[in-house]
C-alpha positions as CSV (number, residue, x, y, z in Angstrom):
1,X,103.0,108.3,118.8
2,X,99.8,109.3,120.5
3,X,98.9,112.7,118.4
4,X,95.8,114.7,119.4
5,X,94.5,117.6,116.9
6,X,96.6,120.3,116.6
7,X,93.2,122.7,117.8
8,X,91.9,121.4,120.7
9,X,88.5,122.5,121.8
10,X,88.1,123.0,125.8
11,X,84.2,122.2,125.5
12,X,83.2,118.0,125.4
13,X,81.5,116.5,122.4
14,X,78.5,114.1,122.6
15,X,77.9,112.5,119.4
16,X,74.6,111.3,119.2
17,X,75.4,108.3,115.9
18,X,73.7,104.5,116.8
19,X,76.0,102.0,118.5
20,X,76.5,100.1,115.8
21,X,78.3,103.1,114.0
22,X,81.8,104.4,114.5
23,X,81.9,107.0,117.1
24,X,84.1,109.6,115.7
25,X,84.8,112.5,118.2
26,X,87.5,115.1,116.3
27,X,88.7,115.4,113.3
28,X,91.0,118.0,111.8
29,X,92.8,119.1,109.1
30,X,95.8,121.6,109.5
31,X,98.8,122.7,107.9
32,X,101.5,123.1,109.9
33,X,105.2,124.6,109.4
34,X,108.4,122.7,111.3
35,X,111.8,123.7,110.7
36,X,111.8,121.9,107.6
37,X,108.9,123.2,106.0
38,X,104.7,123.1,105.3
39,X,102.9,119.8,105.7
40,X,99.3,118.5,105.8
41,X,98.3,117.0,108.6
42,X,95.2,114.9,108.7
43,X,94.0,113.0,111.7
44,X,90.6,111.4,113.2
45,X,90.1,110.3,116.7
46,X,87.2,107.9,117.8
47,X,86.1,104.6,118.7
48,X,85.2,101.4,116.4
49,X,87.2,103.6,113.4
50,X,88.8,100.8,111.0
51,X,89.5,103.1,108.6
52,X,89.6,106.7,107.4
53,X,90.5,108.7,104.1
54,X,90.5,112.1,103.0
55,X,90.2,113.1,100.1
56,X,91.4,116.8,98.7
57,X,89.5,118.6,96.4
58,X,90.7,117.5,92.4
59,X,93.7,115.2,94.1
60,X,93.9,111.6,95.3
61,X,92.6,110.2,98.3
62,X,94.7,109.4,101.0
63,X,94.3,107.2,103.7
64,X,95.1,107.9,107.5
65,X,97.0,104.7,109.1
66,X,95.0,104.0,112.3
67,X,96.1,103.0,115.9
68,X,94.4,101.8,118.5
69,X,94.8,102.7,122.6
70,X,93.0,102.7,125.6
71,X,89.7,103.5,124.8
72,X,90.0,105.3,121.6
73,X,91.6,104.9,117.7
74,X,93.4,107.8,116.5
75,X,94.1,108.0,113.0
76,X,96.7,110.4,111.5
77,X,98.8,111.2,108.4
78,X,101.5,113.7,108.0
79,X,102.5,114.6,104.3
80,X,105.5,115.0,103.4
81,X,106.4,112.4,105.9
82,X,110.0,113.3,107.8
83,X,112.7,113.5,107.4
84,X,111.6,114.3,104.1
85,X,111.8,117.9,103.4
86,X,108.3,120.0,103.5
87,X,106.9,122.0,101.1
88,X,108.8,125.1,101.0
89,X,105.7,128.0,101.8
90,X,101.7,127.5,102.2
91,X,101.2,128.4,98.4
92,X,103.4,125.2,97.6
93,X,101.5,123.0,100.2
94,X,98.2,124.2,98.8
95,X,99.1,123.5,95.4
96,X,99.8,120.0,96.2
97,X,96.3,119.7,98.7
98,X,94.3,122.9,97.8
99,X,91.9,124.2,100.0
100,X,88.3,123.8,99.5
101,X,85.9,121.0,100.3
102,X,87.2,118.1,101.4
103,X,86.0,114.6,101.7
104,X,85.9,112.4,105.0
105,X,84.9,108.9,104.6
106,X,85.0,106.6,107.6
107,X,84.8,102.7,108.1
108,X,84.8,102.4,104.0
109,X,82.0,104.8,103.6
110,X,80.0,104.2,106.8
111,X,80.2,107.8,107.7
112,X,81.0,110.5,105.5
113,X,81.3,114.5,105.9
114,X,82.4,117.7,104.0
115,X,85.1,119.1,105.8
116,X,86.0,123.0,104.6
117,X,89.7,123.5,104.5
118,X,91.4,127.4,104.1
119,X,94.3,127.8,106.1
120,X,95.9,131.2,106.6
121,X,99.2,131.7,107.5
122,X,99.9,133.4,111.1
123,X,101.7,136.6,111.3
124,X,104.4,135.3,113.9
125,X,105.5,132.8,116.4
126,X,105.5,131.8,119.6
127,X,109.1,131.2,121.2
128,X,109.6,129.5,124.7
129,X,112.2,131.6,126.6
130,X,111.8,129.0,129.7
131,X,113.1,126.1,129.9
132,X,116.0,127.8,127.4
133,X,116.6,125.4,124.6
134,X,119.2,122.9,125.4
135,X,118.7,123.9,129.0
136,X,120.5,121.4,131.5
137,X,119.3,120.4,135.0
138,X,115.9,121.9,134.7
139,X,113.0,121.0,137.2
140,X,110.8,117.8,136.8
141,X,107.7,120.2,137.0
142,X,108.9,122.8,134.8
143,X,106.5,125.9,133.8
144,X,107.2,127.6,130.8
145,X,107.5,130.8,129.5
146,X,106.6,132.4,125.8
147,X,106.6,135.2,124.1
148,X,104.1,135.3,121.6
149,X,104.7,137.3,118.4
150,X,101.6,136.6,116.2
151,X,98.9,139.4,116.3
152,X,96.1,137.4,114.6
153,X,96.5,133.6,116.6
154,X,93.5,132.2,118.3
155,X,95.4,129.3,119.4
156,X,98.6,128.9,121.0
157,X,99.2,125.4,121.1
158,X,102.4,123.2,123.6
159,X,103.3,119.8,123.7
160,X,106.1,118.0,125.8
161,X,107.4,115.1,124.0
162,X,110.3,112.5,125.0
163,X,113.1,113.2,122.6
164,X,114.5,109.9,122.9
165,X,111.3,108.6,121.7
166,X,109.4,111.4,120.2
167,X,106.2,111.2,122.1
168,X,106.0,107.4,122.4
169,X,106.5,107.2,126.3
170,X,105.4,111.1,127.0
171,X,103.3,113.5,125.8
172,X,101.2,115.4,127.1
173,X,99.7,119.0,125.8
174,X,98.5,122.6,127.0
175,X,97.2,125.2,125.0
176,X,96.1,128.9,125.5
177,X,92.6,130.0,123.8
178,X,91.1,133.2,123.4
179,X,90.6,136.4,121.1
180,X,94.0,137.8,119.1
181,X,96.3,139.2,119.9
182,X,97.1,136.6,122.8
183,X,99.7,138.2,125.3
184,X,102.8,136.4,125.6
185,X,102.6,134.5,129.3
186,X,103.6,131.4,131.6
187,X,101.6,127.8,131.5
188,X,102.2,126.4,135.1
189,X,103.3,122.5,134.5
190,X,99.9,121.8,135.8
191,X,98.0,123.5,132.9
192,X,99.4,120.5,130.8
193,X,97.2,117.8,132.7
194,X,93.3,117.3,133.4
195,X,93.8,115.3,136.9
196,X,97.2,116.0,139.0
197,X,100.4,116.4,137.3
198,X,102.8,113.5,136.7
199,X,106.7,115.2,137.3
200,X,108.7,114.3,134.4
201,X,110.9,111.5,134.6
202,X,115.0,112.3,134.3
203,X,115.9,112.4,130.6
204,X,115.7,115.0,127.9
205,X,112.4,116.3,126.2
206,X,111.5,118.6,123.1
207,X,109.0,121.2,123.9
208,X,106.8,121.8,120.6
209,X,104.9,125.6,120.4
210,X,102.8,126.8,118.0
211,X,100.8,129.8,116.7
212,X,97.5,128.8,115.2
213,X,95.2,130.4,113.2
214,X,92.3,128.6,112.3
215,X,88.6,127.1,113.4
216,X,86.9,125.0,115.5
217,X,83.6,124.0,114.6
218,X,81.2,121.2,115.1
219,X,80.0,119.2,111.9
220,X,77.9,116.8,110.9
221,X,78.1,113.6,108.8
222,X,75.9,112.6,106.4
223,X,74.6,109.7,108.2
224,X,74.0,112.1,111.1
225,X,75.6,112.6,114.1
226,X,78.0,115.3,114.8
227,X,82.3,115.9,115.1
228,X,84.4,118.6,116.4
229,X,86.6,119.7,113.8
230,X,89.9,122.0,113.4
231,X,91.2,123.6,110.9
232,X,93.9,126.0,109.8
233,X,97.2,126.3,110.2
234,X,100.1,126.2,112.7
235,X,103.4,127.4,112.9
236,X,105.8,125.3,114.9
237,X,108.8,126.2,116.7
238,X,111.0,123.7,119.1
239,X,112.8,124.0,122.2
240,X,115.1,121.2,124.0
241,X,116.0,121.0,127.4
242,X,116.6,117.9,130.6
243,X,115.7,116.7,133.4
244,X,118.7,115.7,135.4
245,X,120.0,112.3,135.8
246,X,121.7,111.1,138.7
247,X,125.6,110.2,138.7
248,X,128.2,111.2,135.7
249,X,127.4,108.8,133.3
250,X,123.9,109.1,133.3
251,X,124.2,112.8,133.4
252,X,127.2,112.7,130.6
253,X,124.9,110.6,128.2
254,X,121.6,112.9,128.5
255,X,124.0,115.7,127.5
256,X,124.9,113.5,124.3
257,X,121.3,112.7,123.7
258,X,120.4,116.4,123.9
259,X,122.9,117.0,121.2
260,X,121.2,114.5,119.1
261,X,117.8,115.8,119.4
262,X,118.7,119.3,119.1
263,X,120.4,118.2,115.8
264,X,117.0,116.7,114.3
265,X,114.5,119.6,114.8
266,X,112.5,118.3,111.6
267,X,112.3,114.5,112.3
268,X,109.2,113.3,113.0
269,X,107.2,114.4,115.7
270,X,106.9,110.9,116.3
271,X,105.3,107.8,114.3
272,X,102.0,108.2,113.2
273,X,99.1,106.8,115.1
């Protein structure tokens, strides 16, 4: 699925590399906790990116599968993939990809940067109390409604996804910014778009939240030429709920699909792009 980084900077980024080079625009490097546990979660988004490994300090590199969309290549990795479990805690995960310096090469070592990786884990959660999870019959504009319980978050991250097909058809993001503690608060159904907003179609959607702790920054690569990157970590929580569908059957099988996506809370977030 389309996946954007999981901190999202509000200001534009003009890299200033030659045509001929890979234009790489963000790049980050987060751990984030789902229901099933920590993972690492690397991803870079440009254009003219072929390739893209990272490379943990004293471990293996790994390399980020790439896909390419209108206008841009986004490259991402989760690890451990779903279904498979996470790492039980952030010590585990960092044992496994340890914080430090890592290494970004790009194109096969066209570009290459030192990317500085410490995540700290957030002192609570955000939880949506509207839509309600596994809320029925709920508007095709919806707003939504958190309460946020971490004291020391920068970043509180949302993203609608289509449960049937985990972000492949919809996805679209909002995120609230600004110094902790946050207050919990409302994000209209507009706040999710940059032009006017496109009403959700009838079906049944996962609403990812998340309380994030970390840094944006803008770096440089050794070739020159500069990235926004984010770091940190994130702590994810996921709420359920549908759009109607008209008639009995329709209505009737986005009730059995709701059950279904409510019953896989740790799947993927979708397939990596």
């Amino acid at each position: 699925m389309k996946r954007r980084m999981l901190l999202i900077a509000t200001m534009v980024l003009v890299s200033f590399q030659a045509s001929a080079q890979p234009l790489v625009s963000e790049v980050s490097v987060v751990a984030v906790r789902d229901a099933n546990g920590w993972r690492i979660d690397g991803e870079v988004e440009g254009s003219g990116v072929t390739s893209a490994v990272l490379t943990p300090p004293g471990r293996a590199a790994f390399e980020l599968p790439c896909e390419s969309g209108p206008g841009v290549v986004l490259c991402e990795r989760v690890e451990p993939a779903p279904p498979a479990p996470g790492f039980a805690s952030l010590a585990a995960l960092l044992a496994e990809y340890p914080a430090g310096s890592w290494s970004l090469s790009v194109n096969d070592g066209v570009l290459t940067a030192t990317l500085p990786f410490d995540p700290q884990q957030p002192d609570g959660v955000v939880t949506v109390t509207n839509p309600a999870d596994g809320a029925l019959n709920v508007p095709s504009t919806p707003g939504v409604a958190y309460d946020n319980a971490c004291t020391d978050c920068g970043f509180l991250l949302f993203m609608i996804e289509d449960a049937a097909t985990l972000g492949l058809v919809t996805e679209i993001e909002g995120m609230v910014i600004g110094q902790p503690p946050l207050p919990s608060g409302q994000l209209d159904f507009a706040d999710f778009f940059d032009a006017a907003p496109t009403p959700l179609a009838n079906g049944t959607y996962r609403l990812i939240a998340g309380a994030a702790l970390g840094a944006l920054e803008v770096l440089s690569f050794d070739q020159g030429g500069g990235f926004q990157y984010g770091s940190g970590a994130n702590l994810e929580t996921a709420t359920f709920f549908s759009v109607p569908e008209p008639g009995g059957g329709a209505f009737a099988a986005t009730v059995a699909l709701l059950g279904l996506a409510r019953r896989s809370r740790g799947a993927a977030r979708g397939a990596s792009g």
